[in-house]
N, C-alpha and C positions, 0 to 999 in steps of 0.2 A: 060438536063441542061449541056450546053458546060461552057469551063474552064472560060470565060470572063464574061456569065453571074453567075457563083459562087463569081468570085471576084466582081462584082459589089453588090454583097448578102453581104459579107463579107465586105465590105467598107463600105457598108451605116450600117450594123447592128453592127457590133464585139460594138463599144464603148455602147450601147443601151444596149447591152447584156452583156457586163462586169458589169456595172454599176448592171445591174438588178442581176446579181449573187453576188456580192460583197455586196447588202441586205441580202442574206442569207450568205454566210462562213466569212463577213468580214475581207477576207484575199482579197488586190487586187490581188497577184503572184498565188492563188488560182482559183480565180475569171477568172483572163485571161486562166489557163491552163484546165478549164471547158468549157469556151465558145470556147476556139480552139478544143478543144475535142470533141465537138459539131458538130463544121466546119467540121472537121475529118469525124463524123459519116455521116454526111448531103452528104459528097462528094462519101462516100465509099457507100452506100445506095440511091446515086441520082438513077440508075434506076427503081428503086423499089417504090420512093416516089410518090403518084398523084399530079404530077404539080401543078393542076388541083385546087388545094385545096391551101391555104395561106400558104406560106414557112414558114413566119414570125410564124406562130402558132404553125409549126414541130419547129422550133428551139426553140423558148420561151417556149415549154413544154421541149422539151430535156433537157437544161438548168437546170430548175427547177429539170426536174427528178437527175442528174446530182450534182445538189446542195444539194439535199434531202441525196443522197448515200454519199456526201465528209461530210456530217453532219454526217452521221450515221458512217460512216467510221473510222472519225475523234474523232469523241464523243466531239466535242470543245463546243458542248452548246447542254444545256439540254431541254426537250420541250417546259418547260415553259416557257425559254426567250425568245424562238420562237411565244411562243402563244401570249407573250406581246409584241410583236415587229407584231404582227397580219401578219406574211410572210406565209398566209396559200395557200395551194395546189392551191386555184386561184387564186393568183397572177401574174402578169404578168409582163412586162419591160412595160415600157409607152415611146414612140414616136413618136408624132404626124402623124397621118398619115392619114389624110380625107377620104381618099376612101376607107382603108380595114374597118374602123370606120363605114363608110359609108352602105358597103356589110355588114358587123355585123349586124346592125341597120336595113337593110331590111331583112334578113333572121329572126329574131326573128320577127318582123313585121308577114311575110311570115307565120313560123311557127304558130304565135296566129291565123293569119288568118283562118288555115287550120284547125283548130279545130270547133266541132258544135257548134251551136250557143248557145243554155246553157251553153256547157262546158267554153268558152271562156268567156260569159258575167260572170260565176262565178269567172274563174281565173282574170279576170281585176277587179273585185271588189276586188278582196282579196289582189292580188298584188299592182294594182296601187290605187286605194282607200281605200286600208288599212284596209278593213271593216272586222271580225273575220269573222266565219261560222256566229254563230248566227244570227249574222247583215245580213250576207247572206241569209240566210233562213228565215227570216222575212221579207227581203223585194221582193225578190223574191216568198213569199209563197211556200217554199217547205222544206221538212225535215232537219236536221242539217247532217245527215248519205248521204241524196243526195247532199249536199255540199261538204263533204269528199269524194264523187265517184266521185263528178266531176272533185274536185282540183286533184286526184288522176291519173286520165285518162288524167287532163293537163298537168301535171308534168311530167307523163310519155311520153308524146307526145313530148315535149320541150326538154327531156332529149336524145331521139333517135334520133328526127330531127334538131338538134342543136350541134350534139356530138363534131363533127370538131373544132367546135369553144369553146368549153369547155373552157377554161384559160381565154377567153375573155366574156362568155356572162353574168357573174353576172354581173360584170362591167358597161356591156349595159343595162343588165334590172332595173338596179337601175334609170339610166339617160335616158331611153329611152320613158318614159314616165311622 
């Protein structure tokens, strides 16, 4: 990463990312001196980072993590108002952005895909048709214990093959199907 495409990172991102820290510390002067903090670490660590992978998801977790420590730091609010303000560990910043939307959306795709075919047809019943185990297990005719192996082995699959995009894939899997 040369110095021009950082500042084009930083131009289009810092406001998205102020914003999304200023959910958590509620201090803007805070908020900015997190997200440049960020900038910092992204620039001092560019050789080390995999390009390769969405910058945007290295800094909106940095952030976060970042925000988590000036809470803890700070002590200005306690977990509960966190928990009622629902700014849980996935959260993210939101700013439109079609294409890495886009790669989200087919990599969880990808990843259902790559699962066997029972394991998957359990997981989309459960997940995107809402159906418990039991419902599982009766309509599929198989035990309530081979549902919890399967969602088990899904989950696990999803959670290794998906890891990258952590911050962003509950988000997608609510809307992606």
């Amino acid at each position: 990463m040369d110095e021009q495409a950082f500042e084009f990172l930083f131009r289009s991102h810092f406001k998205g990312l102020c914003q999304f820290a200023y959910g958590y510390v509620k201090d803007y002067e805070g908020a900015r001196e997190i997200v440049q903090d960020s900038f910092v670490s992204l620039w001092m660590k560019r050789d080390s980072i995999d390009l390769s992978k969405p910058v945007k998801t290295y800094l909106s977790t940095t952030v976060r993590n970042k925000c988590l420590n000036y809470l803890r730091d700070n002590r200005k609010f306690s977990g509960e108002l966190l928990a009622l303000e629902n700014l849980s560990e996935s959260a993210t910043y939101e700013q439109p952005d079609k294409l890495i939307e886009r790669d989200i959306r087919e990599q969880i795709d990808a990843a259902i895909n790559e699962l066997p075919e029972k394991c998957r047809e359990v997981f989309i019943l459960n997940r995107f048709k809402n159906l418990k185990y039991q419902q599982i297990a009766e309509k599929l005719g198989i035990s309530v214990k081979t549902v919890e192996s399967q969602m088990s082995k899904a989950l696990r699959h999803l959670r290794i093959r998906l890891a990258e995009y952590f911050p962003f894939v509950l988000v997608f899997l609510i809307s992606v199907h």
